[in-house]
C-alpha positions in Angstrom: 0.0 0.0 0.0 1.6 3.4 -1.5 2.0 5.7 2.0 0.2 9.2 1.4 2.7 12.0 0.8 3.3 14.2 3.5 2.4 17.3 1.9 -1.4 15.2 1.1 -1.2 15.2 4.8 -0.6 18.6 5.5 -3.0 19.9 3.1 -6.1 17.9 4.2 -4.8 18.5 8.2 -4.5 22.4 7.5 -8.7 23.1 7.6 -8.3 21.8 11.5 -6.3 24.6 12.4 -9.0 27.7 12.3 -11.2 25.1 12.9 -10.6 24.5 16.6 -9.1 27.8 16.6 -12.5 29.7 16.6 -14.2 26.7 18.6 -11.7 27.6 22.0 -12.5 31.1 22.5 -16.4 30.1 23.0 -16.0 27.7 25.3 -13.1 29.5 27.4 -13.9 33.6 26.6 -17.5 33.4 25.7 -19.2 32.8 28.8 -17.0 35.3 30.9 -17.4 37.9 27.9 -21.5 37.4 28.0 -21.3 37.6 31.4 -19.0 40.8 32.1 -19.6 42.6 29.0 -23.1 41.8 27.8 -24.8 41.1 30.9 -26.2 38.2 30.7 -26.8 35.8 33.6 -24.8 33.0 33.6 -27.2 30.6 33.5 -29.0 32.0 30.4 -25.5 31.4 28.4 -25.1 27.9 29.5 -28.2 27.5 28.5 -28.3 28.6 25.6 -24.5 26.8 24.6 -26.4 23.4 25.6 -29.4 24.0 23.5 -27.3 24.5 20.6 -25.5 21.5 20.9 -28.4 19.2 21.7 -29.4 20.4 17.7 -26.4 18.1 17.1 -28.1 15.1 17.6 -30.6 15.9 14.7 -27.7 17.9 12.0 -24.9 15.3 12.9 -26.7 12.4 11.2 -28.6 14.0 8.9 -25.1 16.0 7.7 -24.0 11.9 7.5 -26.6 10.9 5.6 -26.4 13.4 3.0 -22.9 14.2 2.7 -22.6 10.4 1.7 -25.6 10.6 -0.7 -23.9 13.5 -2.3 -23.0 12.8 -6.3 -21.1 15.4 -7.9 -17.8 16.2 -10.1 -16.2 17.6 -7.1 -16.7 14.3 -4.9 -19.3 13.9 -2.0 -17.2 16.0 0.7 -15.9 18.8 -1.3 -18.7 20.5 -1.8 -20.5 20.6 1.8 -16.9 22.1 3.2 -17.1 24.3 0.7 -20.9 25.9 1.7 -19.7 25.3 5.1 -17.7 28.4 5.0 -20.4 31.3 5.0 -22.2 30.0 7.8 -19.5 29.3 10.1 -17.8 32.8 9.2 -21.5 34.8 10.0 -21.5 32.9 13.1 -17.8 33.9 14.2 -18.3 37.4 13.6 -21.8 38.1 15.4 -20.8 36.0 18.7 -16.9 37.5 19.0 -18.2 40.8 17.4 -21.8 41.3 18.5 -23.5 44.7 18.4 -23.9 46.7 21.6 -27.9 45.7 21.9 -27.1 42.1 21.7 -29.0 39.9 24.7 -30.0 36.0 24.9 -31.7 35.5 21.6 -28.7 37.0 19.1 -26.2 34.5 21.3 -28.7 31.6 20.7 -29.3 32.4 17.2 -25.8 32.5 16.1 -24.4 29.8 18.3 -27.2 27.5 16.0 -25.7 28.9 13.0 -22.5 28.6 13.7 -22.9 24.6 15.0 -24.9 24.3 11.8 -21.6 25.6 9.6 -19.2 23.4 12.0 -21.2 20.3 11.0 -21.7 21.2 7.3 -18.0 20.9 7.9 -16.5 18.9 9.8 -18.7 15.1 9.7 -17.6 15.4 5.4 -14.1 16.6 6.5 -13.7 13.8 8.9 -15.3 10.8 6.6 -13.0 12.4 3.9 -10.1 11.5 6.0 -10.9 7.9 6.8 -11.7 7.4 3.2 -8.2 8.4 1.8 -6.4 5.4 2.4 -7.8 1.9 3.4 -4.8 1.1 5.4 -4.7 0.9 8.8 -1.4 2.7 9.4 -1.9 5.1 6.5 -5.7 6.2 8.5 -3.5 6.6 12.0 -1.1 9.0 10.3 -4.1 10.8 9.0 -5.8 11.7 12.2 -2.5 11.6 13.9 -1.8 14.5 11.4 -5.4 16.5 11.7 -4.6 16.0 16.1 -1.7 17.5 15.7 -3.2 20.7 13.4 -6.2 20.8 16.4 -3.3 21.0 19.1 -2.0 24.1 16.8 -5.3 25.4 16.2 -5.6 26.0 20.1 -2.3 26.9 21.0 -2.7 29.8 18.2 -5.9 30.7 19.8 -3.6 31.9 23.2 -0.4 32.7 21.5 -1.5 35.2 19.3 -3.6 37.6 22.1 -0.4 36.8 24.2 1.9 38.4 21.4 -0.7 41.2 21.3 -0.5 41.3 25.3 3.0 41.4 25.1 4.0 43.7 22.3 0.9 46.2 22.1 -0.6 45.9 26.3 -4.7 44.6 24.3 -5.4 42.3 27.1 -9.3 41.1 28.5 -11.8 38.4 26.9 -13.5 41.1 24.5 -9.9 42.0 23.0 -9.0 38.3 23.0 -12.2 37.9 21.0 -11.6 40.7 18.8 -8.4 39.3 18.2 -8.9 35.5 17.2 -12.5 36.2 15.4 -10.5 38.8 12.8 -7.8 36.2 12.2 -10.1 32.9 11.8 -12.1 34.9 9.5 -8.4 35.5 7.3 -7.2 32.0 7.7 -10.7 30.1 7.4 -11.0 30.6 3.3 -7.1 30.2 3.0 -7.2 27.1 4.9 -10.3 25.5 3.4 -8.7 26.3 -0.1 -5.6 25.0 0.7 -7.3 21.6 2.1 -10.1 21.2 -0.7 -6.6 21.9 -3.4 -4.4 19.3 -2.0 -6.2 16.5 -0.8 -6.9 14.1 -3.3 -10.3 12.1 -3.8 -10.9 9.2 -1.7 -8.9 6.0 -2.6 -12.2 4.0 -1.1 -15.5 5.1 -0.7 -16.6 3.6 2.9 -20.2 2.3 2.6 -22.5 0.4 4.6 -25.4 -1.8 4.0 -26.5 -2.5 6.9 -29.7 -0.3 7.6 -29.1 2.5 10.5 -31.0 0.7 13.6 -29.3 -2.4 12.5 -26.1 -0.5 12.9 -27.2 1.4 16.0 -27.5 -2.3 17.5 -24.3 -3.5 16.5 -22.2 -0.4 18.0 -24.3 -0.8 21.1 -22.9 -4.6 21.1 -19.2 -3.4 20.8 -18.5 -3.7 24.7 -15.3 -1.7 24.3 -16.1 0.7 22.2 -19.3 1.6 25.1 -16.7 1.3 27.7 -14.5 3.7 25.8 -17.0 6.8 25.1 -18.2 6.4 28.5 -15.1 7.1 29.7 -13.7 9.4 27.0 -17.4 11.1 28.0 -16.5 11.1 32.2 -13.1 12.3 32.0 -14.2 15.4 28.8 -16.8 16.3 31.0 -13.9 17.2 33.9 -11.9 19.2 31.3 -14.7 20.9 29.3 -15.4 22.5 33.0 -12.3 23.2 34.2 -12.0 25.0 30.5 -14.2 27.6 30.4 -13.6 28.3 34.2 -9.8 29.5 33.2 -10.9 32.9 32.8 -12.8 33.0 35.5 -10.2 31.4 37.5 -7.5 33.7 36.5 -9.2 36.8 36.7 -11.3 37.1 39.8 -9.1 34.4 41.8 -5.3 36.0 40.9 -6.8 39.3 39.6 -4.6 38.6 36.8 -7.3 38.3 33.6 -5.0 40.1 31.4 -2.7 37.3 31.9 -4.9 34.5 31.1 -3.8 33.6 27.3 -0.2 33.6 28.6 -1.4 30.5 30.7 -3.4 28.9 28.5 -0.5 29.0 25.7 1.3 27.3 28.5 -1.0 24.9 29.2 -1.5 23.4 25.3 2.4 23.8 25.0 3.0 21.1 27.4 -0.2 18.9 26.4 1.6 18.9 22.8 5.2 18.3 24.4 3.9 15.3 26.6 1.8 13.5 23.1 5.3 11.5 22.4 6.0 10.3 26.1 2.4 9.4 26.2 2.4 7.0 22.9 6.0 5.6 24.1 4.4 4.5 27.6 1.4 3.1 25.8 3.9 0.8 23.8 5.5 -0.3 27.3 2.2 -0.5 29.6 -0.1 -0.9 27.2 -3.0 1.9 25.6 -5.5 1.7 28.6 -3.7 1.3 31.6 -1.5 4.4 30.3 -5.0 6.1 29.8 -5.8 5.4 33.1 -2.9 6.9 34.9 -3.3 10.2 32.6 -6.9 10.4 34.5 -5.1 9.7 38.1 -2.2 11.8 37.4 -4.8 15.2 36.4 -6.8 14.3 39.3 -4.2 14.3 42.1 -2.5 17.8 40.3 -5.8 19.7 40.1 -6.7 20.6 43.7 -3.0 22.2 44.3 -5.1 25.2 42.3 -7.1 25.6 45.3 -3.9 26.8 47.3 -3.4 29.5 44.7 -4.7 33.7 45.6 -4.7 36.7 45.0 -1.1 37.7 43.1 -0.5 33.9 42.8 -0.8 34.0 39.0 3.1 32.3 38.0 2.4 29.8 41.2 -0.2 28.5 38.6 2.4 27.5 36.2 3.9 24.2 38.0 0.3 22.7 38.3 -1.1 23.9 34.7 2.4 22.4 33.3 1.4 18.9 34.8 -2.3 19.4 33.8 -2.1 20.3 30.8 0.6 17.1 29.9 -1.5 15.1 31.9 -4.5 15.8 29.4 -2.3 15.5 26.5 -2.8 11.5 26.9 -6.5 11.0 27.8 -7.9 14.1 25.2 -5.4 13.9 22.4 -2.6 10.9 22.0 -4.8 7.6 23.2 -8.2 7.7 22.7 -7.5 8.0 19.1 -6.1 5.1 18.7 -8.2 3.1 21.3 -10.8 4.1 19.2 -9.1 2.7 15.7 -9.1 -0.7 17.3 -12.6 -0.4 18.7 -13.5 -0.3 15.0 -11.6 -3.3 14.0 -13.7 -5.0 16.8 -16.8 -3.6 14.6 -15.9 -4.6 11.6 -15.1 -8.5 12.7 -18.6 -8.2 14.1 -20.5 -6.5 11.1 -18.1 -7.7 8.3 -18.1 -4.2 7.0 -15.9 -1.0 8.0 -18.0 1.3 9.8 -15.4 3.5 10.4 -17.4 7.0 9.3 -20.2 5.8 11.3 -18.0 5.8 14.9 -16.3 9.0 13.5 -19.6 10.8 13.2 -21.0 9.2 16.3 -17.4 10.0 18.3 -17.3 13.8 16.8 -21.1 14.4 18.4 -19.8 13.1 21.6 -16.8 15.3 21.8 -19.2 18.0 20.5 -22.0 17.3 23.0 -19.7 16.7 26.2 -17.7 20.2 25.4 -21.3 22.0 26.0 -22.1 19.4 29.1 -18.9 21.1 30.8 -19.7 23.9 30.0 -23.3 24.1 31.3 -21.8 22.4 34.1 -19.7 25.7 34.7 -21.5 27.9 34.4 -24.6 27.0 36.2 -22.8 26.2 38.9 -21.3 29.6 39.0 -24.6 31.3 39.3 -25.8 28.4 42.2 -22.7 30.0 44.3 -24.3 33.3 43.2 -21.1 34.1 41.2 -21.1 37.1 38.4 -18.2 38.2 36.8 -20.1 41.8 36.5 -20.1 42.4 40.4 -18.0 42.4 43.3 -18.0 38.7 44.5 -18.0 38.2 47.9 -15.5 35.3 49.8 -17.7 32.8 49.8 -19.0 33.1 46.1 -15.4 33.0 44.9 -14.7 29.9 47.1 -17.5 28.6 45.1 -15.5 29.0 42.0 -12.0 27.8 43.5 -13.5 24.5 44.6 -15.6 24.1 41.1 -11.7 24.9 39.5 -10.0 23.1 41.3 -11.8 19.8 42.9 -14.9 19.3 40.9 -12.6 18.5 37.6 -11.3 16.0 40.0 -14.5 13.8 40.8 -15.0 13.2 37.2 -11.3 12.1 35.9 -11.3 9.3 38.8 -14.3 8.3 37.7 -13.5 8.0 34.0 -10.2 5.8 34.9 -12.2 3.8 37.1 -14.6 3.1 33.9 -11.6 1.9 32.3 -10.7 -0.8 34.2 -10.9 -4.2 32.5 -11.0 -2.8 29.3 -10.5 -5.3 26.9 -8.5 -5.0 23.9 -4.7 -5.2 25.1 -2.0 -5.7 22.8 -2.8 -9.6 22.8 -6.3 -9.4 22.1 -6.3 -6.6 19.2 -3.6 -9.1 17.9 -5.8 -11.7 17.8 -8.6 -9.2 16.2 -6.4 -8.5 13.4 -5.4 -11.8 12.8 -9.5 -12.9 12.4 -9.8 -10.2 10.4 -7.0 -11.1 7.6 -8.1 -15.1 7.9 -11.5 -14.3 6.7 -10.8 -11.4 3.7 -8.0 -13.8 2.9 -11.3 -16.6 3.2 -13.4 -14.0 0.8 -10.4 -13.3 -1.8 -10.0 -17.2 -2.3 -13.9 -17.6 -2.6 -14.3 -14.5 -5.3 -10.8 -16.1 -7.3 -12.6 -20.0 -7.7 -15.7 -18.4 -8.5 
């Protein structure tokens, strides 16, 4: 099997970047932004984040089902990425940009555009990748490739309003806002260009015959891939809430908000550093017991933030620098590949690759635990009677400190707890792979006497 060219690689990982780099402000700036600047409570914008990712579950499939229905001279993903680009931009400029009368029902109504344009995009982007090799290593380069882009994406997001901290003193969520909305909406159109240019048509077009329900039945027969995105679920839930809480963190706990992307740059700096070591001990322990301890290891470092005040703001380095490697191994290097072999299990079950099916039903879990978090967040913030507009009084910022710092906690030892047992070690995906070449092996010998 020919290995795709690097530069095939780079081109069809490059739309990721402005991708996730417009996605991270809303979930870490947004909320505080609405809050402080706009004035909403902070229950109404959890609310209204939630609502616009439970549309997900009806434009996730239905994007599915239509992008692989699609017949047309540019291919069946080529052309929904390409529409995708309107909506996603409207929606970028309206929520970082929003006019001065803007309340509950502008936030609502562009966060459903803007989730509409992000699936238009990104369940035909990520079939297209799965399609354009049917080898097994090839496909783990791929969306080891488009990982790698996200990890960029995000880091960008912080280290450009930390350059314009640094060199020009525009600091606070509305600048940061300002900031990353102006450049995703010059890189978006680049990028996409660049992607929809270079990456080549699919070298196998991944169907399925078996009917939906049927298929529905199957995945929920997978054992390991349940006890997977139950975990994957548990442990997201923990980071999507310490994520948006940052700001909030930063700002009102070390009265340091100015400072925030300088941490946060920190933060994905070290979760990309630590991808390598994580993959290395996965190869000498094994892929879920070194998931496990990337749980434990987040979970014991995340309440030292609770010893952290007023002026404490470069304390918060040590602890972000072990958090944020720690979550380099359960949110970006493992579950990745867990997840490829998951599928192999599938297809020696179904006798046909699924593999855009759990990418589209994995890319709504991401999607929907990201909002979960956040809801998470920020209604707990307005139980402890927390608002970023007002004075907050001891006890309603110890409410935030222990949601910060311990909450996150409850949830990562829960997901490695879900983990244990799992399944597919070394050994057994061994023995999955070896079923799975007997019987195409069984099928190529049937099709050559006939």
């Amino acid at each position: 099997m020919q290995k795709l060219k690097t530069s095939t690689l780079f081109c069809y990982a490059l739309v990721d970047v402005p991708v996730v780099m417009s996605i991270f402000p809303i979930i870490v700036f947004l909320p505080r932004f609405y809050n402080s600047e706009v004035g909403l409570p902070l229950a109404t914008i959890g609310m209204v984040l939630l609502i616009s990712r439970i549309f997900d579950v009806i434009t996730d499939p239905l994007m599915g089902y239509i992008s692989d229905h699609t017949r047309s001279r540019w291919g069946r993903r080529r052309p929904w990425i390409l529409l995708s680009i309107p909506f996603m931009m409207a929606g970028i400029y309206q929520l970082f940009l929003p006019p001065e009368d803007a309340g509950w029902g502008h936030l609502l109504f562009w966060s459903m555009l803007l989730s509409i344009g992000t699936t238009m995009m990104l369940i035909p982007y990520y079939a297209w990748g799965a399609e354009l090799s049917p080898d097994y290593n090839e496909r783990s380069r791929v969306t080891g490739a488009r990982a790698m882009a996200g990890v960029a994406g995000s880091f960008l997001a912080q280290a450009i309003p930390a350059i314009a901290l640094l060199a020009f003193a525009i600091g606070g969520s509305a600048a940061v806002l300002q900031i990353v909305g102006y450049t995703m909406l010059i890189l978006m159109p680049i990028c996409v260009v660049i992607t929809l240019w270079g990456t080549p048509d699919a070298q196998v077009q991944i169907t399925s015959t078996v009917p939906l329900f049927k298929g529905l039945k199957l995945m929920a027969k997978n054992g390991p891939f349940l006890q997977l995105a139950i975990a994957f679920t548990v442990g997201s839930i923990g980071l999507s809430i310490t994520t948006p809480l940052y700001i909030f963190f930063i700002a009102d706990v070390l009265n340091a908000e100015e400072k925030a992307p300088y941490m946060l740059a920190f933060f994905y700096i070290a979760n990309l550093a630590s991808i390598p070591m994580w993959v290395k001990l996965s190869t000498i322990f094994g892929k879920h017991k070194t998931y496990m301890s990337s749980f434990v290891l987040i979970a014991l470092a995340h309440p030292f933030y609770m010893l952290l005040g007023p002026g404490d703001f470069w304390y918060m380095l040590p602890i972000t620098l072990v958090t944020g490697a720690a979550a380099g191994g359960f949110s970006s290097a493992l579950p990745y590949s867990m997840k490829a072999d998951v599928i192999d299990y599938d297809t020696l079950l179904s006798g046909e690759n699924r593999a855009a099916f759990f990418l589209s039903s994995w890319s709504f879990i991401q999607k929907l635990v990201a909002s979960l978090g956040a809801a998470i967040a920020t209604f707990g913030l307005a139980a402890v009677g927390f608002d970023a507009g007002k004075e907050n009084s001891e006890e309603e910022l110890f409410g935030l400190r222990i949601m910060f710092s311990t909450l996150p906690s409850v949830f990562y030892l829960g997901a490695a707890a879900l983990m244990i047992g799992y399944p597919i070690t070394a050994t057994r995906h061994a023995e999955i792979r070896k079923e799975l070449e007997a019987r195409d092996s069984g099928a190529a010998g049937a099709t050559t006497t006939a």
